[in-house]
N, C-alpha and C positions, 0 to 999 in steps of 0.2 A: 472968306467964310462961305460955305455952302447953304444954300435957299433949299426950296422946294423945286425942286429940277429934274425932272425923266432921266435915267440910266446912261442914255445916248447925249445929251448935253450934259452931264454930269464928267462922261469919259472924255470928249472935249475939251473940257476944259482940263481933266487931270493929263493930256497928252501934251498941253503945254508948259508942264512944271514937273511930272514924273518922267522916268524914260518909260514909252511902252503906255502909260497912261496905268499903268499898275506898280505894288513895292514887293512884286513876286509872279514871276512870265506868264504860269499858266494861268491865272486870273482873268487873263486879256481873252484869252475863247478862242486865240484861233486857230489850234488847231482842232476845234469843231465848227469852225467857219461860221462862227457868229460874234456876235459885240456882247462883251460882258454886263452883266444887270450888277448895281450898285444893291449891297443889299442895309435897311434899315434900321431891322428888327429881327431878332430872333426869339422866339418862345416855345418851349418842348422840340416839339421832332417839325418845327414850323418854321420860314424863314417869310420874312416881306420884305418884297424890294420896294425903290423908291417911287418906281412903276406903280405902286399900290398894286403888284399881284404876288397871289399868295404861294407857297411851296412845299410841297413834301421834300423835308433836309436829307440826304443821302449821302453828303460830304460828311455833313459835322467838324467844318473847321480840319478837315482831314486826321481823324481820328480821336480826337482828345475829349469828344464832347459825349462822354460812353452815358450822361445820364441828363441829354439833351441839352437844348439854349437854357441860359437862368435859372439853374435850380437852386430853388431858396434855400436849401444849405450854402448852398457855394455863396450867395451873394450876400447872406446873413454874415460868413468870416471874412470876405471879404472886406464888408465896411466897417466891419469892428476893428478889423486889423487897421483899416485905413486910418481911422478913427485917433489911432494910436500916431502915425506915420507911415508915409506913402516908403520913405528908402531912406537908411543910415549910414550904410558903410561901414555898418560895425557888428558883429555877432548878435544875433539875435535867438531865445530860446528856442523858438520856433522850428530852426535850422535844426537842432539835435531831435528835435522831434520828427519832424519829417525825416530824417537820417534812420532812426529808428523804425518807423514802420517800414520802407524800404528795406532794412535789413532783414525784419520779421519777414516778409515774403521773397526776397531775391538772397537767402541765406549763401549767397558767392559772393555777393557785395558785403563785404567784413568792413569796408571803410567806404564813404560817398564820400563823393565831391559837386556840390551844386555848381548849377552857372544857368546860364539864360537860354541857349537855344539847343536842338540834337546838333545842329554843325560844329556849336562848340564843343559838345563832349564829345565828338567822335575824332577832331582836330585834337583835344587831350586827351586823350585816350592814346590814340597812336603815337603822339611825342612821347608820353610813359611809356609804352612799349618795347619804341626805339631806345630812350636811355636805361630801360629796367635788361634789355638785352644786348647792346653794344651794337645792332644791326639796323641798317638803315632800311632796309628794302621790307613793303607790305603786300601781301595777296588781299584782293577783292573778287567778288562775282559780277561779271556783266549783267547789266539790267540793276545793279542793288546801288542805291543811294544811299549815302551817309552824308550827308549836306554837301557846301560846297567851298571847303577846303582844299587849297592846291593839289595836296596827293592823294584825294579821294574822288577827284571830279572828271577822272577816266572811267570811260563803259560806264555810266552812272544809270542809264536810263530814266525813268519819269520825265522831269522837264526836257532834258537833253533827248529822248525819246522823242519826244514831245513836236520837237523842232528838227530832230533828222542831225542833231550837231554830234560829232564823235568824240567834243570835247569841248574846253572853252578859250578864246584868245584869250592870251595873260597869265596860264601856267606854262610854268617855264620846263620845257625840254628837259631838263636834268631831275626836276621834282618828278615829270613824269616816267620817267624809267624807272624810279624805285617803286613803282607801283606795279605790278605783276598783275592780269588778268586772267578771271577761271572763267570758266561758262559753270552756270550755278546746277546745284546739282549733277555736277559731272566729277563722281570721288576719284574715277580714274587721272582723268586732266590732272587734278592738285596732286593725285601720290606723283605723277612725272614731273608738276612741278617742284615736289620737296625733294625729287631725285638728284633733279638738275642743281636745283639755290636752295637746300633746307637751310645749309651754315648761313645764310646773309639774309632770312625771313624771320625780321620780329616780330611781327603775328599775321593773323588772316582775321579779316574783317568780314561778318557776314549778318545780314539780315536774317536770322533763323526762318522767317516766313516771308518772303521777299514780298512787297507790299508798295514799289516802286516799277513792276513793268506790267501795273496788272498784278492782281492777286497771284501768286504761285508757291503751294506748301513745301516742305522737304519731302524726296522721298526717303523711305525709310531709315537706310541706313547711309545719309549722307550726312547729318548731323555729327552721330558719333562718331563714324570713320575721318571726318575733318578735326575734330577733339583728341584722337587719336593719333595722326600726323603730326598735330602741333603738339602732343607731351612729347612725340618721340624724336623731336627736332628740334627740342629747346625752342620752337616759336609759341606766343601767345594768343591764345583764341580772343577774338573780341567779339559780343555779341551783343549786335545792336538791336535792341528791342526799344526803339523809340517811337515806334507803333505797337507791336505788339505787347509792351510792357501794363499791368495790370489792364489790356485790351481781350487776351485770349482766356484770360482768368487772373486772380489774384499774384498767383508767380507767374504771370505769363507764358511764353514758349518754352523757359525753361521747367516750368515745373510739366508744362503738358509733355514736352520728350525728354524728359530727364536729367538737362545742363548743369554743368559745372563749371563756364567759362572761367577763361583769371581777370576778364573784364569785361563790365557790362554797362551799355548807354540805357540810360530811360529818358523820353520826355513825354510832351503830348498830357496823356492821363496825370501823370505824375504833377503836374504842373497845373491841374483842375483847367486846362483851355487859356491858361495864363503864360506869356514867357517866361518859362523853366525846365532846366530838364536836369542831367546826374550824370555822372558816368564815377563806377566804385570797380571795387573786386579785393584782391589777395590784401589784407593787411601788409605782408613784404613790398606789395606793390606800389601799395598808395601812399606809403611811407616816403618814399621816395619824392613823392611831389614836394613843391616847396611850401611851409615855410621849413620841415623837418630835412627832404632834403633836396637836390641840384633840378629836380627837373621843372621847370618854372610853369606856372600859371596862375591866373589872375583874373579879377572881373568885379569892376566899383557894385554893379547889379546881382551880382551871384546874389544866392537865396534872399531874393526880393520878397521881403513882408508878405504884401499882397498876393504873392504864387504862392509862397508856401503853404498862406492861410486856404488857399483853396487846393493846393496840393492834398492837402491835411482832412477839409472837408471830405472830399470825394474820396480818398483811400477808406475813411472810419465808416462815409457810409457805404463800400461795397464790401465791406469786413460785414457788417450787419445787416446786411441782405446780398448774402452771396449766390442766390437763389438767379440774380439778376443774371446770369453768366446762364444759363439752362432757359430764360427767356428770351437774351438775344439769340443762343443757340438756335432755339427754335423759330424765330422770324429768319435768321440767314437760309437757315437749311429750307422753310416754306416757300422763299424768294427765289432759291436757285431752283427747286422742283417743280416751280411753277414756270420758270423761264426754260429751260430743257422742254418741258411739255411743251411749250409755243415756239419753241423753237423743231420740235423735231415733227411736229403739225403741220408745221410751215414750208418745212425741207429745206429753214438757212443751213449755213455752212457758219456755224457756232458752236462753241460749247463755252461750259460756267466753271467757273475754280470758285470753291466756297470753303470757309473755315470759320466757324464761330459766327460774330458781327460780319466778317469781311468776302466779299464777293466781289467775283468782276465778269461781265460778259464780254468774252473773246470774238469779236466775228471775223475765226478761224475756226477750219475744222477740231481742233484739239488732237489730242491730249497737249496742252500747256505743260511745260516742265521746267522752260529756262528762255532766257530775253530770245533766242534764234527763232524759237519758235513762237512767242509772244510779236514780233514783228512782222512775221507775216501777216498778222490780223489785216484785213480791210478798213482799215483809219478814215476813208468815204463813207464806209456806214455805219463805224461809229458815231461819226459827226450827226449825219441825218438822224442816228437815233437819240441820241444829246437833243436833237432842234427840236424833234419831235415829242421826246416826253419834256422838257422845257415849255412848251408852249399849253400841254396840257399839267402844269403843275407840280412837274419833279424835278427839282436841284441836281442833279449827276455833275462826278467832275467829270469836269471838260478837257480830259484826254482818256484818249484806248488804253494808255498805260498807266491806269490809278486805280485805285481802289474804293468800293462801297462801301461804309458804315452804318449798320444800323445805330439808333439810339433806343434807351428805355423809354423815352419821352413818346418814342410810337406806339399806338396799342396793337393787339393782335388780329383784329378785323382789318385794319389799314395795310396790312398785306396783301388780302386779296383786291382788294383798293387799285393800290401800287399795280398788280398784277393783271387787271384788265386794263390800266393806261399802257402800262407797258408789250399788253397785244396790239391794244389798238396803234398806240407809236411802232412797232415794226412794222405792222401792216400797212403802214402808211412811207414807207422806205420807199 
């Protein structure tokens, strides 16, 4: 059992019983060459560690937490659900209701499939795929994460970024050849690849707003032109918004540029900060699954009580204040004009990728567009700027290739806040 212990003997002791002294890499800090802080407490846009020091949140649990730490909606169905039982194993009304509002906003998803993490629905996802099409082989984008499944844990970027690894020991050689790599936002690369292997490609899997090498939006016309490839090659689009899903708005990335995937991941929001996530699409599609029909999946945990119940919270209340999506707009877009300015004050060799909540500061020159150029960043002064707005009070993840989230739980004055630490922390590089 844990006492009252500072950060640094707290991770001591979990170095002796976890691998890494963490149950997830980047957590551990290094590569921003520091010791992770244990954290205690969370409340609105606030974190405390065990340090007893306080933070402005800028992770938020890495996306999910679009309406801060503890809000009393979420923990109100939460306990009521608990109240009831923590987990059955058996159908719960629940499940059709959260099925439901998903549908209301991600109008592709004709049919959901719940489960517990974005790794699992993107590892089922792609097995439908493959049985929905008879083709074993998947396209992905270098730098895009879809958890860490045998045949999605090539060119992943974020953790593996992270560490410099081009892959992981333990996928096997043959799982990785059916994996095809693009450089993201490059529609030429994928038409040559559908030139070469369209017949043997069951779908392409992509991040719509890659949110795994560093923030990087699409351009224009790569979305469509990759949706377009895949109807004319009989492969399936998969589009994982398991960040972006009710993050960039209520339909997400597909309603902001127009999507029609034949399958779609959500987790994160979906799941109110709870383990849950979805992957749905084509009624022909999903049909397919088991128990109707051959393509198997399964999970004692799928739509767990307690997720749903906060899945459920947090959708109903940004249905009833959709207003929220034009205020985090506005805190992203104040954060990045204000970082540009101190950045080009300064004369770093930086630029910012912003969209909605989600920012990241590159310290590379830019233009940002795809992991080639996300990698040359300076990862030494990310680090130092990591140490240095940490020590005055700001949470950032702890690598060059992740992404910032605002929360509602921050007000609007706490920007410029944010915004002279964050002069002062470069300046002190």
């Amino acid at each position: 059992m844990t006492q009252s212990r500072s950060s640094k003997d707290l991770f001591q002791a979990a170095c002796r019983l976890i691998p890494g002294g963490v149950n997830s890499p980047v957590r551990a800090c290094r590569a921003v060459e520091a010791g992770p802080r244990f954290v205690k407490k969370g409340q609105g846009a606030r974190l405390l560690d065990e340090d007893g020091q306080a933070y402005f949140d800028l992770v938020g649990s890495w996306g999910p937490l679009i309406f801060g730490h503890s809000p009393p909606s979420v923990k109100k169905a939460v306990i009521e659900a608990l109240e009831l039982g923590a987990t059955f194993g058996a159908p719960t009304a629940r499940e059709t209701d959260l099925a439901e509002l998903v549908n209301e906003h991600y109008p592709s998803m004709e049919m959901v499939r719940l489960v517990s993490s974005g790794t699992e629905a993107a590892m089922s996802a792609v097995r439908l795929a493959r049985g929905a099409t008879g083709r074993d082989k998947i396209v992905k984008f270098v730098g895009c994460y879809h958890g860490h499944a045998d045949s999605l844990l090539v060119a992943a970027g974020s953790g593996l970024a992270t560490f410099s690894l081009p892959g992981s020991l333990g996928v096997p050689k043959a799982l990785a050849e059916l994996t095809i790599t693009c450089p993201y936002n490059d529609l030429e690369s994928l038409t040559a690849i559908f030139k070469l292997a369209g017949d043997q490609i069951a779908a392409v899997i992509v991040e719509p707003v890659a949110g795994n090498m560093g923030l990087v939006p699409p351009q224009p016309d790569f979305l469509p032109g990759l949706a377009e490839l895949c109807r004319r090659h009989g492969a399936l689009f998969i589009c994982d918004e398991v960040i972006t899903g009710f993050r960039l708005g209520l339909g997400g990335a597909q309603a902001l540029y127009g999507l029609k995937p034949d399958l779609t991941l959500l987790g994160k929001i979906v799941g109110g900060g709870l383990p849950l996530a979805a992957f749905g699409g084509r009624r022909d599609l999903m049909s397919l699954l088991a128990p109707l029909g051959g393509v198997y999946q399964a999970g004692t945990l799928s739509g767990n009580p307690l997720a749903v119940a906060a899945g459920i919270a947090v959708i109903k209340r940004l249905q009833a204040e959709p207003s929220v999506y034009n205020r985090l707009g506005y805190m992203g877009g104040r954060w990045a004009e204000g970082l540009r300015s101190i950045i080009q004050a300064k004369g770093l060799a930086a630029c910012v990728n912003q969209l909605g909540s989600m920012s990241t500061l590159f310290f590379a020159p830019g233009p940002i567009t795809n992991f080639n150029a996300a990698e040359k960043s300076d990862v030494k002064l990310y680090a130092s700027w990591f140490r240095n707005m940490r020590e005055r009070g700001v949470w950032l993840p702890p690598s060059q290739f992740e992404t910032i989230f605002f929360s509602a739980g921050l007000l609007f004055d706490e920007i410029d806040d944010l915004l002279t630490i964050a002069e002062e922390a470069l300046a002190a590089i």
